[in-house]
MARBA-3410 file (N, C-alpha, C, O; in Angstrom, 1 decimal):
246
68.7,65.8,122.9,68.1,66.1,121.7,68.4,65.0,120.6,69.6,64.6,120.7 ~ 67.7,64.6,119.8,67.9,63.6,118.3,69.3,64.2,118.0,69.8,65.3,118.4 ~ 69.8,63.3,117.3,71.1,63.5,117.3,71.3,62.3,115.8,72.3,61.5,115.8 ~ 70.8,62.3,115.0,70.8,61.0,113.9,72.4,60.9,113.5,73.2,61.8,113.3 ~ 72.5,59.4,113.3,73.7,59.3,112.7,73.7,58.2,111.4,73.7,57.0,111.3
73.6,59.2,110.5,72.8,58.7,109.5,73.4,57.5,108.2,72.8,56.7,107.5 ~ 74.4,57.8,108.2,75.7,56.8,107.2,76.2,55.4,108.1,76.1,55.1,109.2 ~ 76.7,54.8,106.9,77.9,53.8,107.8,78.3,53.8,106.9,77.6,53.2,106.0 ~ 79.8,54.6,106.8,81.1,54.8,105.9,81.9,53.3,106.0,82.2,52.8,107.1 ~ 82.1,52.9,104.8,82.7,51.8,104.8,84.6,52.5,105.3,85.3,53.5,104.9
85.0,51.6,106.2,86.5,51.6,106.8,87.2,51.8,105.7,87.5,53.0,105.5 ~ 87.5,50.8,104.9,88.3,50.5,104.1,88.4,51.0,102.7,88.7,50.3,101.8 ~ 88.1,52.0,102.7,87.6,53.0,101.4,88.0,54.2,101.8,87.0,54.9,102.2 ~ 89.7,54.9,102.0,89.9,55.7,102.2,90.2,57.0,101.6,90.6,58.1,102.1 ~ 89.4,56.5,99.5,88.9,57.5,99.0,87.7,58.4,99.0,87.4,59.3,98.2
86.8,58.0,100.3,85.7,58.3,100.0,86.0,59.0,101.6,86.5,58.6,102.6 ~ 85.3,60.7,101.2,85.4,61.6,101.9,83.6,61.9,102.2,82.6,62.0,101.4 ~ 83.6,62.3,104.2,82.4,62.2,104.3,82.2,63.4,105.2,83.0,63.3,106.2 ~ 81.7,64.3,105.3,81.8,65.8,105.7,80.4,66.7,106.6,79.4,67.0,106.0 ~ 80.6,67.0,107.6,79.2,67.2,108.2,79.0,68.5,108.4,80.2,68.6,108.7
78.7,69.1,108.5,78.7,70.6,108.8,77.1,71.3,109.7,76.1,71.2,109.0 ~ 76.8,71.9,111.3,76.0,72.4,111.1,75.4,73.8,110.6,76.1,74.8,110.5 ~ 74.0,73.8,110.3,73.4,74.7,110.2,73.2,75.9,110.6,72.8,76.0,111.7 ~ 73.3,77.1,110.0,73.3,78.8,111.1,72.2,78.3,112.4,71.3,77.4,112.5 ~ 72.8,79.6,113.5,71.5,79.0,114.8,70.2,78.8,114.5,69.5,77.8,114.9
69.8,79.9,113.7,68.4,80.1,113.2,67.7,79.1,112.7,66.5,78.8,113.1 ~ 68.3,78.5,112.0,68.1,77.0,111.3,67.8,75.6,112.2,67.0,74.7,112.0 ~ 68.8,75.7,113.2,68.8,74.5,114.1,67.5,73.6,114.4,67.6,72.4,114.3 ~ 66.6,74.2,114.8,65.0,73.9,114.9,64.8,73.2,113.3,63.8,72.4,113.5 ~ 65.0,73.1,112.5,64.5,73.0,111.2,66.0,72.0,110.5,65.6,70.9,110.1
67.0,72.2,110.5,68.1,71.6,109.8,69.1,70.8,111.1,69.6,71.4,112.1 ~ 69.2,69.8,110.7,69.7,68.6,111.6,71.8,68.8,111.3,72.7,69.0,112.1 ~ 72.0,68.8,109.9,73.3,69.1,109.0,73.3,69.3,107.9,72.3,68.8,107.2 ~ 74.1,69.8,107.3,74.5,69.9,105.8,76.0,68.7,105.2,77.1,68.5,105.5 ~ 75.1,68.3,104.5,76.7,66.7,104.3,77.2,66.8,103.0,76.6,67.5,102.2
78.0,66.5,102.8,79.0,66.4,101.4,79.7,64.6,101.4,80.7,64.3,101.9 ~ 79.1,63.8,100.9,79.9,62.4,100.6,80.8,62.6,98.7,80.4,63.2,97.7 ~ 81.8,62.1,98.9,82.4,62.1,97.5,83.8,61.7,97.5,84.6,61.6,98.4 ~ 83.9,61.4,96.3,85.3,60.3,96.3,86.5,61.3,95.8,86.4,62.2,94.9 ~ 87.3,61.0,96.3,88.7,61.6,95.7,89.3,61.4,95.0,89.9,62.2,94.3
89.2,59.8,94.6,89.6,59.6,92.9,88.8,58.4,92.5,88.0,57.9,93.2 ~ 89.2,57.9,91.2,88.2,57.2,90.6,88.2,55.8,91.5,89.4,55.4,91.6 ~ 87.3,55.0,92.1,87.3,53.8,92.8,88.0,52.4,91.6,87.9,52.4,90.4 ~ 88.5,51.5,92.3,88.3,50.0,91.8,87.6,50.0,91.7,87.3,50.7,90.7 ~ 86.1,49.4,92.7,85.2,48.7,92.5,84.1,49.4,92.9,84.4,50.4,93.5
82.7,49.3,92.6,81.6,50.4,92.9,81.5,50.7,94.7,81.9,49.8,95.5 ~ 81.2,51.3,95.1,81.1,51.8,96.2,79.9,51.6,97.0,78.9,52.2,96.6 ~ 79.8,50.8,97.8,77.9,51.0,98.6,78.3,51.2,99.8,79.1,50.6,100.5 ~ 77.1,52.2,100.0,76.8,53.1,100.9,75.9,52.7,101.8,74.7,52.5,101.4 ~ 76.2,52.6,103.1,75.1,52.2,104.1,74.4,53.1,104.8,74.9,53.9,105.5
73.2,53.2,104.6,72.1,54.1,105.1,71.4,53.5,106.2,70.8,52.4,106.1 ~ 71.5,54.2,107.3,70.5,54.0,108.7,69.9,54.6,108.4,70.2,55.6,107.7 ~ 68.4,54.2,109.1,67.2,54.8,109.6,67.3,55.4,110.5,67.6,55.1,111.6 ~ 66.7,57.1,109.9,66.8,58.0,110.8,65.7,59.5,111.0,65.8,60.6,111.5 ~ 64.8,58.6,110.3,63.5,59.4,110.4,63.7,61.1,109.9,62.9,61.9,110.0
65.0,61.3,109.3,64.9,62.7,108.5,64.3,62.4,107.4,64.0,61.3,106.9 ~ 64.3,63.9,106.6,64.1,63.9,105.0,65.4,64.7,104.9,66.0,65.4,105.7 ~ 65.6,64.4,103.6,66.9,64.8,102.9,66.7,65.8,101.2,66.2,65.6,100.1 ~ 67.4,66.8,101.6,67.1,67.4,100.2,68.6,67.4,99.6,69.5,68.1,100.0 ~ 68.5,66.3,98.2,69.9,65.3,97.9,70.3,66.1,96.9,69.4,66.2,96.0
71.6,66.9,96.6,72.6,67.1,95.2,73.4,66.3,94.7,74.6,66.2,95.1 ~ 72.9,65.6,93.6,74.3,65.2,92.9,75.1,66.1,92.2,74.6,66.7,91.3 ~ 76.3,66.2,92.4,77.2,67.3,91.6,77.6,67.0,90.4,78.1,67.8,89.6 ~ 77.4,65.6,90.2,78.0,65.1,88.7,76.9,65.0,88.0,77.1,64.6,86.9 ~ 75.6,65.3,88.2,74.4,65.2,86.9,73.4,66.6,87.6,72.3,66.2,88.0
73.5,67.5,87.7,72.5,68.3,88.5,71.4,68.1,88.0,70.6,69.0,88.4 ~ 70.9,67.4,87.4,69.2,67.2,86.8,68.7,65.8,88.0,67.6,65.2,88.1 ~ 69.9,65.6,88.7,69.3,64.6,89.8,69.5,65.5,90.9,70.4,66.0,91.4 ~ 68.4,65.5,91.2,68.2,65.8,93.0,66.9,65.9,93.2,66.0,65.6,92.4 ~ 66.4,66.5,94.9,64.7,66.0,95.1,65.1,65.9,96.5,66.2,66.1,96.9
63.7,65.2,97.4,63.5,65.1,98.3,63.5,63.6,98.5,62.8,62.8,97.9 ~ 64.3,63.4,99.3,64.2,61.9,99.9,64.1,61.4,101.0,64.3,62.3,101.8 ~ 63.8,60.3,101.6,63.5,59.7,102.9,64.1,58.3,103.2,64.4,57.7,102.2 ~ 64.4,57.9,104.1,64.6,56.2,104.6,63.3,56.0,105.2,62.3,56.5,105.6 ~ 64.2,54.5,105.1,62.4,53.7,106.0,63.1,53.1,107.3,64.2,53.3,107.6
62.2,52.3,107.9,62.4,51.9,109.4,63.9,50.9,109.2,64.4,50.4,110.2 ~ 64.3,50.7,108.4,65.4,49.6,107.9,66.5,50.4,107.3,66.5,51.6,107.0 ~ 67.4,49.7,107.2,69.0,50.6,106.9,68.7,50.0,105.6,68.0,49.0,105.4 ~ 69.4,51.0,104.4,69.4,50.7,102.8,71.0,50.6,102.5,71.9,51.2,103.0 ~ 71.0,49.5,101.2,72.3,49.8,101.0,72.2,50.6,99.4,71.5,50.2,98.5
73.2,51.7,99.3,73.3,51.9,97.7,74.2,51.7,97.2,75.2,51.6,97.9 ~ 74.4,51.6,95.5,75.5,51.1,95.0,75.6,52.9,94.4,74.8,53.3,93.6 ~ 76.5,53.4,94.8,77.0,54.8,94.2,78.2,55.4,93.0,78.7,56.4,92.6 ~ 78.2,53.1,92.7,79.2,54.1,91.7,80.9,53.9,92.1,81.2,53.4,93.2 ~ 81.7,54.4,91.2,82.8,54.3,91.3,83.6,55.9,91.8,84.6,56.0,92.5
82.7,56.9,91.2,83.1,57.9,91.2,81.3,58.8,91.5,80.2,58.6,90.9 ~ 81.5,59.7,92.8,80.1,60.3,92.9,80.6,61.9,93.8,81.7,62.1,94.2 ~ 80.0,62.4,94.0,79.4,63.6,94.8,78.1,64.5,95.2,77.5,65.2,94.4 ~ 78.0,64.3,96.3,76.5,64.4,96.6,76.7,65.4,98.0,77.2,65.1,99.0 ~ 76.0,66.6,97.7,75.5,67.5,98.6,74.3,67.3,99.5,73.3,67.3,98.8
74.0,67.1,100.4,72.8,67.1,101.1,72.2,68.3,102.4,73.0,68.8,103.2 ~ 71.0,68.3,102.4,70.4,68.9,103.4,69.6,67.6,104.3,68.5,67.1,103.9 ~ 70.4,67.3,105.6,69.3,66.6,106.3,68.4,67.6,107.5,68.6,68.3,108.5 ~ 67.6,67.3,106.9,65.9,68.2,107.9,65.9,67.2,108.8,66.2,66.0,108.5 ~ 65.6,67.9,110.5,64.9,67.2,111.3,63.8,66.3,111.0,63.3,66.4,109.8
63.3,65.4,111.7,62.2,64.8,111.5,60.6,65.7,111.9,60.2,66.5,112.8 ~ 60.0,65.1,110.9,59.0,65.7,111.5,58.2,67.7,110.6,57.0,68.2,110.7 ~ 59.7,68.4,109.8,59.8,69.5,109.5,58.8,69.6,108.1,57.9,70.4,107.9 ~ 59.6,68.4,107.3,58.9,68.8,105.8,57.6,68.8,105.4,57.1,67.7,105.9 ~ 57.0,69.3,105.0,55.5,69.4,104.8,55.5,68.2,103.2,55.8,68.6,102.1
55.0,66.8,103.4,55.6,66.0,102.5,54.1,66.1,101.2,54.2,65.8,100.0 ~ 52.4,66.9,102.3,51.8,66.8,101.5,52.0,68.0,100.1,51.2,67.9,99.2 ~ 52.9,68.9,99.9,53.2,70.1,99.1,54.4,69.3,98.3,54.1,69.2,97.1 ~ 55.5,68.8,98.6,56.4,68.3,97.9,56.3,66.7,97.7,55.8,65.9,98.5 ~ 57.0,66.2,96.2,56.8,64.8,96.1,57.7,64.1,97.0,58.8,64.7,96.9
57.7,63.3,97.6,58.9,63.0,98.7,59.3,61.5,97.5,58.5,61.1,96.6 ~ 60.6,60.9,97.7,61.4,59.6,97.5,61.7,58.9,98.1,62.0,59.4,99.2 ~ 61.7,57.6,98.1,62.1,56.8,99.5,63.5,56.2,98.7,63.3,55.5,97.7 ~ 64.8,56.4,99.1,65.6,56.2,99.0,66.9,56.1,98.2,67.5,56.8,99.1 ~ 67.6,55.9,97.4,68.6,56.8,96.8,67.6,58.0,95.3,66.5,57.7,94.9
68.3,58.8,94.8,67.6,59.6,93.9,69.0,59.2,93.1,70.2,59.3,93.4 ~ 68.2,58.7,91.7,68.7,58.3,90.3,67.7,58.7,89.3,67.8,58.2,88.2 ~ 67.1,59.3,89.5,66.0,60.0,88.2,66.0,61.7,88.0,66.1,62.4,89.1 ~ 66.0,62.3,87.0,65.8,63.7,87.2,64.8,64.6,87.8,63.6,64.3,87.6 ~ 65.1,65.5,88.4,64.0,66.1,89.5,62.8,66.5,88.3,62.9,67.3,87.3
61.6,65.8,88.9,60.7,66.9,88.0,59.2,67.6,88.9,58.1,67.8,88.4 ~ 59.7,67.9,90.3,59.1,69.0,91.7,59.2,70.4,90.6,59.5,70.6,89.4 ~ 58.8,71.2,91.8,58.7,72.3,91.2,59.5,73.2,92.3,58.9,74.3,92.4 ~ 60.4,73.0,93.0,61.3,73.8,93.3,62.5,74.2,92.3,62.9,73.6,91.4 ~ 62.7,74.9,92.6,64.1,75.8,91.6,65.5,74.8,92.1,66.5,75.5,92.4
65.7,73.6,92.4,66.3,73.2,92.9,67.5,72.3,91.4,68.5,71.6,91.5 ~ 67.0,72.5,90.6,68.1,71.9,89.4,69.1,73.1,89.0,70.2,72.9,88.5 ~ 68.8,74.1,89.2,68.9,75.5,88.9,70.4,75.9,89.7,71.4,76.4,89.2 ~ 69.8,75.3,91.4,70.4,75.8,92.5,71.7,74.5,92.4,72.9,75.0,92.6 ~ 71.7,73.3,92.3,72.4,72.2,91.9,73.8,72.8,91.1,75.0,72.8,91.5
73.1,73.3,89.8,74.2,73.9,88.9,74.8,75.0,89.4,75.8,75.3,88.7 ~ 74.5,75.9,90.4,75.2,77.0,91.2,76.0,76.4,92.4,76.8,77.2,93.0 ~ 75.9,75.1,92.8,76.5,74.1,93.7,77.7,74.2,93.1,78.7,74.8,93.6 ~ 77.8,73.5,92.0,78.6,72.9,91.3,80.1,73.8,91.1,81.3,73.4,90.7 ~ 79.6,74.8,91.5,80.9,75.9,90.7,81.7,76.1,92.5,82.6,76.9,92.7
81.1,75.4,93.6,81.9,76.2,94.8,82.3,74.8,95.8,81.7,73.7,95.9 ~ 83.1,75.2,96.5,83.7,74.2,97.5,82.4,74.1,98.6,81.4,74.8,98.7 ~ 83.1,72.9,99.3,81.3,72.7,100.3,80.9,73.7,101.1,79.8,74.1,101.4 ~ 82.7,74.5,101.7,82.7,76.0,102.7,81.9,76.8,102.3,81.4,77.5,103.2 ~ 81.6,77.0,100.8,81.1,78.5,100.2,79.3,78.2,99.9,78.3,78.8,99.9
79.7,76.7,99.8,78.1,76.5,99.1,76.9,76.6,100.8,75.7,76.5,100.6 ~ 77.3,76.6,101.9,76.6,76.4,102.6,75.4,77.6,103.0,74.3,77.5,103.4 ~ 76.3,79.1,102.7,75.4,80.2,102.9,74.2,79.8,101.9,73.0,79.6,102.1 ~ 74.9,79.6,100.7,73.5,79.3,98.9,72.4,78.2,100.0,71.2,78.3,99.7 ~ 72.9,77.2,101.1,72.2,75.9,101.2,71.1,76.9,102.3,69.9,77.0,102.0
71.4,77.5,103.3,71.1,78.1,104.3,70.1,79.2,103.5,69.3,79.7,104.3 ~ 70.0,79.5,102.7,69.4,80.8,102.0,68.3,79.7,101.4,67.1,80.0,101.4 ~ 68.6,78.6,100.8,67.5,77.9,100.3,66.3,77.3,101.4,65.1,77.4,101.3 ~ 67.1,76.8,102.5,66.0,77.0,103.5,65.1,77.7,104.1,63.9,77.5,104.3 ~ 65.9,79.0,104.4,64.9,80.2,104.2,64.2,80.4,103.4,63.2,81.0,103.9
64.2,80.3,102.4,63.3,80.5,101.5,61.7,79.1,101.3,60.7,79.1,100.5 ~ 62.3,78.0,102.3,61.3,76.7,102.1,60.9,77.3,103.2,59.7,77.3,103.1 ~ 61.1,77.8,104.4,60.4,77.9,105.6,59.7,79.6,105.5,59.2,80.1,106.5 ~ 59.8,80.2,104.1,59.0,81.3,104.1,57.6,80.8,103.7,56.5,80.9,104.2 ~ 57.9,80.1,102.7,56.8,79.2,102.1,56.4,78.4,102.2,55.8,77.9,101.2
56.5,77.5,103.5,55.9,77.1,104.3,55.8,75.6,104.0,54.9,74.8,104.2 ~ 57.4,75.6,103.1,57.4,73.8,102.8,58.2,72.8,103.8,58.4,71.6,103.5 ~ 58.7,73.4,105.2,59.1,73.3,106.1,58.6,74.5,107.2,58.3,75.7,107.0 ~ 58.6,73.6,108.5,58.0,74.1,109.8,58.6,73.8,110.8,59.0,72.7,110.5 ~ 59.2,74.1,112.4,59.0,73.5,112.8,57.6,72.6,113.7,56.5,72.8,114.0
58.6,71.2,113.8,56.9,70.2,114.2,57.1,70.1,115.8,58.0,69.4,116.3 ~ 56.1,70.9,116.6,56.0,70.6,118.2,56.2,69.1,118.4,57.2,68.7,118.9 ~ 55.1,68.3,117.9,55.3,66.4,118.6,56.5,66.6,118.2,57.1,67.5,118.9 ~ 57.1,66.3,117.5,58.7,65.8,117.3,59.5,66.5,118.1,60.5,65.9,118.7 ~ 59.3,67.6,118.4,60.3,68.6,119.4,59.9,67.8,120.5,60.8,67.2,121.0
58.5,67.6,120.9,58.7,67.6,122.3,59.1,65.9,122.6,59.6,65.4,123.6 ~ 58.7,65.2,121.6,59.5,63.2,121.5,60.9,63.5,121.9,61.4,63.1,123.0 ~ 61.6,64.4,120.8,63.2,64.5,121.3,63.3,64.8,122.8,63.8,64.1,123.6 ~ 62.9,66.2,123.1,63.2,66.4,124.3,63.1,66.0,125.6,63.5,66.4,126.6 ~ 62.4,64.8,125.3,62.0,63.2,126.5,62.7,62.0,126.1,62.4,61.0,126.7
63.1,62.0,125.5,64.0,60.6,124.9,64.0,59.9,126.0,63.5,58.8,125.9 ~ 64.6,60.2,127.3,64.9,59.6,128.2,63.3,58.6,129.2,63.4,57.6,130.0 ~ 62.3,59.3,128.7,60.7,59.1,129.6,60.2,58.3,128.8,59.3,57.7,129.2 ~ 60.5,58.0,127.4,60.0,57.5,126.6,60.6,55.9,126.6,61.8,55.7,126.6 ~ 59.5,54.6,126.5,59.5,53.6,126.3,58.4,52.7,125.8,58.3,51.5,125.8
57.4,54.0,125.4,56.2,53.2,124.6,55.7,54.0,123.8,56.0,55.2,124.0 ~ 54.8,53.5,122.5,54.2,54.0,122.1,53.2,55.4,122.5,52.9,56.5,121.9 ~ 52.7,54.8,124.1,52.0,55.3,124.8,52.4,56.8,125.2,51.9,57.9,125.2 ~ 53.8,56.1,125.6,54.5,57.6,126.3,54.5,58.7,125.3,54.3,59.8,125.7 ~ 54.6,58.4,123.9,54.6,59.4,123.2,53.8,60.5,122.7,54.0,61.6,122.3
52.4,59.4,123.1,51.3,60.5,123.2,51.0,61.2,124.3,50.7,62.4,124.4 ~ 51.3,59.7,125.9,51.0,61.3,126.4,51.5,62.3,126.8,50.9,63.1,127.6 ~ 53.1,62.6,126.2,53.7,63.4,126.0,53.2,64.6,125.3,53.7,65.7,125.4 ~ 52.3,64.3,124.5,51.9,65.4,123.3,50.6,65.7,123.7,50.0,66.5,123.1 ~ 49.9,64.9,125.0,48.6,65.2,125.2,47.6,64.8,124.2,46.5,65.3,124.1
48.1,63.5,123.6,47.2,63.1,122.2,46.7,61.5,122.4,47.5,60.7,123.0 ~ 45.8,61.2,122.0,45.5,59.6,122.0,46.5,59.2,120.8,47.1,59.9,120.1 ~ 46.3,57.7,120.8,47.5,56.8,120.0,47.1,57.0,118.6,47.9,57.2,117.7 ~ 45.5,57.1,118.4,45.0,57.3,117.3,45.7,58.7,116.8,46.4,58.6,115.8 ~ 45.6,59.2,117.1,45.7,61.4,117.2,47.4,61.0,116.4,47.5,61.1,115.2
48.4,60.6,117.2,49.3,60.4,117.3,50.1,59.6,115.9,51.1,59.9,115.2 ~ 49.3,58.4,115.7,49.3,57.9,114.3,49.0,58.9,113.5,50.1,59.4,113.0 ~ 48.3,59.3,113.2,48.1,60.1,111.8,49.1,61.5,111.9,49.6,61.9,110.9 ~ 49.3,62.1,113.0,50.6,63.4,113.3,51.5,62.8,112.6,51.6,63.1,111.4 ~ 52.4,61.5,113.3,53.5,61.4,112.6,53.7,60.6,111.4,54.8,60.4,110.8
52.6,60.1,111.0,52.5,58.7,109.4,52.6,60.5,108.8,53.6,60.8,108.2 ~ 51.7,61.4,108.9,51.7,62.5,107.6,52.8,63.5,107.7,53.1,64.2,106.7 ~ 53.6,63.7,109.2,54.7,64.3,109.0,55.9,63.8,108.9,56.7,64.5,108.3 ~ 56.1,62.7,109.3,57.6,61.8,109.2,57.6,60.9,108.1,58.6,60.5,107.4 ~ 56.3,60.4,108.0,56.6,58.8,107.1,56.7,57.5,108.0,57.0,56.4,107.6
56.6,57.7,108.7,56.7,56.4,110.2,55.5,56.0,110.9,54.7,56.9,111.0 ~ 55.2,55.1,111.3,54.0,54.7,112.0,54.9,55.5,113.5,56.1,55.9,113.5 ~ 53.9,55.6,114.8,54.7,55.5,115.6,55.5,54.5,116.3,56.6,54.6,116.9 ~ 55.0,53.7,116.0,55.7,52.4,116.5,57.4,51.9,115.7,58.2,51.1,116.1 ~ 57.3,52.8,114.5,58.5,52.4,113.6,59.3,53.6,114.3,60.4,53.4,114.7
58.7,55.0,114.5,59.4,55.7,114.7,60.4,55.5,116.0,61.5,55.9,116.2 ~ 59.5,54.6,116.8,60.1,54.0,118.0,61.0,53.1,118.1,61.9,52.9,119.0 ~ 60.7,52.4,117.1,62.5,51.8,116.9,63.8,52.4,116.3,65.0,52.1,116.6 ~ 63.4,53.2,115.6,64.2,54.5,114.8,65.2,54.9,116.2,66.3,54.6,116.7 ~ 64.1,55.7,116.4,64.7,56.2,117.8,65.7,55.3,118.9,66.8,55.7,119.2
65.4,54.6,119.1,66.0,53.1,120.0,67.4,52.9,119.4,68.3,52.6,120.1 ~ 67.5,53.0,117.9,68.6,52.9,117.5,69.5,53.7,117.0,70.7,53.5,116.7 ~ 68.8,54.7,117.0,70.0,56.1,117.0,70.3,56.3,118.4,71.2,57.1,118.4 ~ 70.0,56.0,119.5,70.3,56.4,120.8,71.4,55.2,121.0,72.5,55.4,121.6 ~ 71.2,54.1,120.4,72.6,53.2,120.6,73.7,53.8,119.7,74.8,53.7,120.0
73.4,54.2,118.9,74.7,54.7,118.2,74.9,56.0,118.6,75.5,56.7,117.7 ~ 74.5,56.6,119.6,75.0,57.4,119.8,75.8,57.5,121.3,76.1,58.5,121.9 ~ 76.0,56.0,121.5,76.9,55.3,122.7,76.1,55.9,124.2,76.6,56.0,125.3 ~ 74.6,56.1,123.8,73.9,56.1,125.1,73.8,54.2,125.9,74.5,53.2,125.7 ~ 72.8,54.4,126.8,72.1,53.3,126.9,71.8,52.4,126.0,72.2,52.6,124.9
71.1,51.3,126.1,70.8,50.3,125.2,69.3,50.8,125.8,68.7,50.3,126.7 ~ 69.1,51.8,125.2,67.7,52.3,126.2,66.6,51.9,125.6,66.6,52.1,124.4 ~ 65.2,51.3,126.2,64.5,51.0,125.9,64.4,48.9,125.3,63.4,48.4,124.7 ~ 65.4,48.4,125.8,65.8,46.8,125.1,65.8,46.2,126.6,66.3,46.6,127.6 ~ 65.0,45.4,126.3,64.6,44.7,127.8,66.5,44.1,128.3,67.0,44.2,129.5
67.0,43.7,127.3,68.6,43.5,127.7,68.9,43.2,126.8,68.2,43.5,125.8 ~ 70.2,42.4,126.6,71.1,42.8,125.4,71.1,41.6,124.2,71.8,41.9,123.2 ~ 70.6,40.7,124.3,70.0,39.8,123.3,69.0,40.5,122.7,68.5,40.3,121.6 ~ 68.5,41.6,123.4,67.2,42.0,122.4,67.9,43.2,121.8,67.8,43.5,120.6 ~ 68.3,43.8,122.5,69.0,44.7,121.8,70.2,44.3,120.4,70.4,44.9,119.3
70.5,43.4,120.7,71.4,42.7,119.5,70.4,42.2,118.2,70.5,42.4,117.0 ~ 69.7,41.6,118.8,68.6,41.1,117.7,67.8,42.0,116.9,67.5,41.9,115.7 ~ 67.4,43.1,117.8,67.1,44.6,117.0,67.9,44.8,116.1,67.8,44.3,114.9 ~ 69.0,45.6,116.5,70.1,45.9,116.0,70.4,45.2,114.2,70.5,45.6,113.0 ~ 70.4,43.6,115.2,70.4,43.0,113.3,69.5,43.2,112.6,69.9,43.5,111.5
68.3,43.2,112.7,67.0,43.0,112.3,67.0,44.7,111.3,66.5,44.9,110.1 ~ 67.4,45.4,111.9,67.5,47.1,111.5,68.6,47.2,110.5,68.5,48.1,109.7 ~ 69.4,46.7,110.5,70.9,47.1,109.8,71.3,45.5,109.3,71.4,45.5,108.0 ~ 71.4,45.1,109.5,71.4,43.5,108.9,72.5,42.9,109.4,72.8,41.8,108.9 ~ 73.7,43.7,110.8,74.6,43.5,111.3,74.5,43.3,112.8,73.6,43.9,113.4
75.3,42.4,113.3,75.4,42.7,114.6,76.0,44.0,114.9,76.6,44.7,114.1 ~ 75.8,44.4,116.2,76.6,45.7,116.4,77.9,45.6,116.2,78.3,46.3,115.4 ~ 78.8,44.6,117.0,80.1,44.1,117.2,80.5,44.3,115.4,80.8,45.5,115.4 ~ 80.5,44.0,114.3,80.5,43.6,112.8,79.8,45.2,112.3,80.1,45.8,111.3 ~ 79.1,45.4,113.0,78.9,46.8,111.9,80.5,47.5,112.5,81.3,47.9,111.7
80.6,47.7,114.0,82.0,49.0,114.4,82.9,48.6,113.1,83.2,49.4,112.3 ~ 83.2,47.3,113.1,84.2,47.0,112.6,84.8,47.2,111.4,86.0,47.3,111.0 ~ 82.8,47.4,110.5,83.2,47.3,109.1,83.0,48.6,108.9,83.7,49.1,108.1 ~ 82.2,49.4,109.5,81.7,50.9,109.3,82.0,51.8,109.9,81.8,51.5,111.0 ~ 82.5,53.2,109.9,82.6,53.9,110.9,81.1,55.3,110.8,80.9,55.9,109.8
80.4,55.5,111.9,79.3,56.1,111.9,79.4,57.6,112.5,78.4,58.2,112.5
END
């Protein structure tokens, strides 16, 4: 099953605390983890944060401004952000494939602006605020429930059934006819449920499976897999272990 590994925590920053938690069973189909990143005391120097691509959406809490939060996404490329000296941020990472992005405004990439969606989510931010990450997770689990009553999350069959072949998959092709769909059919499923062409989603994939100390699966051999690798994250593999832990 997908298994995203979504950060690269800088090594050498051993105020910055990074925290994963899953989801009740119910949820699993729909919620990937619940995260907490935040610093323990005030930094030297500003902090950036490496983001891999990982084809979730993210529904992001800042704990130090609750009028920032919202729905966010990555793109086929790792991001870097600058977060500051001092930060704490709650997250819900959704499977791929779940959020219904035509009902909500979606973000591509860090959220620095005040939410102005129409979920009760600035509301729910400032009820964050008052509890440790242990307590806040039922409040996070009850908010999903309540997106998957109303139908702003689903689960998405293609994506279920991509993960569940990871191993059969090595083309574009395979992915449809995994789903019983032409490439065309296929394109517009996942551009309107993920944000990915398939073909992006296909390298997404390719590269969460290396970090997740599978195969180099799908890379004709290991110069291409290296050159991927940089091309996606802007590191060699060897230079990201070193500098990041994932």
């Amino acid at each position: 099953m997908y298994d995203p590994k979504g950060n690269g925590k800088d090594k050498s920053v051993d105020a910055v605390v990074f925290t994963e938690t899953e989801p009740p069973a119910h949820l699993q189909g729909i919620v990937h983890r619940y995260l907490e990143l935040k610093t323990n005391v005030t930094l030297a120097e500003d902090y950036r944060f490496h983001a891999l691509p990982d084809a979730c959406a993210y529904i992001v809490f800042d704990q130090q401004d609750a009028t920032i939060t919202g729905v966010s996404k990555l793109r086929a490329t790792s991001e870097e952000f600058n977060l500051g000296r001092s930060f704490h941020f709650v997250n819900i990472r959704f499977l791929p494939g779940v959020w219904r992005d035509e009902v909500e405004p979606i973000a591509y990439g860090q959220l620095n602006v005040a939410y102005a969606g129409n979920l009760p989510l600035v509301e729910l931010n400032r009820d964050l605020s008052q509890q440790s990450f242990d307590d806040m997770q039922d409040v996070l689990s009850g908010l999903v429930d309540r997106l998957v009553a109303d139908g702003l999350v689903a689960r998405n069959p293609v994506t279920e059934t991509i993960f569940a072949n990871l191993d059969e998959i090595h083309t574009v092709a395979d992915m449809a006819d995994l789903n019983n769909m032409s490439p065309r059919q296929l394109q517009r499923k996942l551009k309107s449920t993920t944000g990915f062409s398939p073909h992006d989603l296909l390298k997404v994939l390719r590269l969460q499976m290396a970090l997740n100390g599978g195969d180099i699966w799908s890379y004709a051999d290991q110069s291409h897999f290296i050159h991927s690798f940089r091309k996606a994250t802007g590191y060699t593999p060897g230079k990201y272990a070193k500098k990041y832990d994932v």
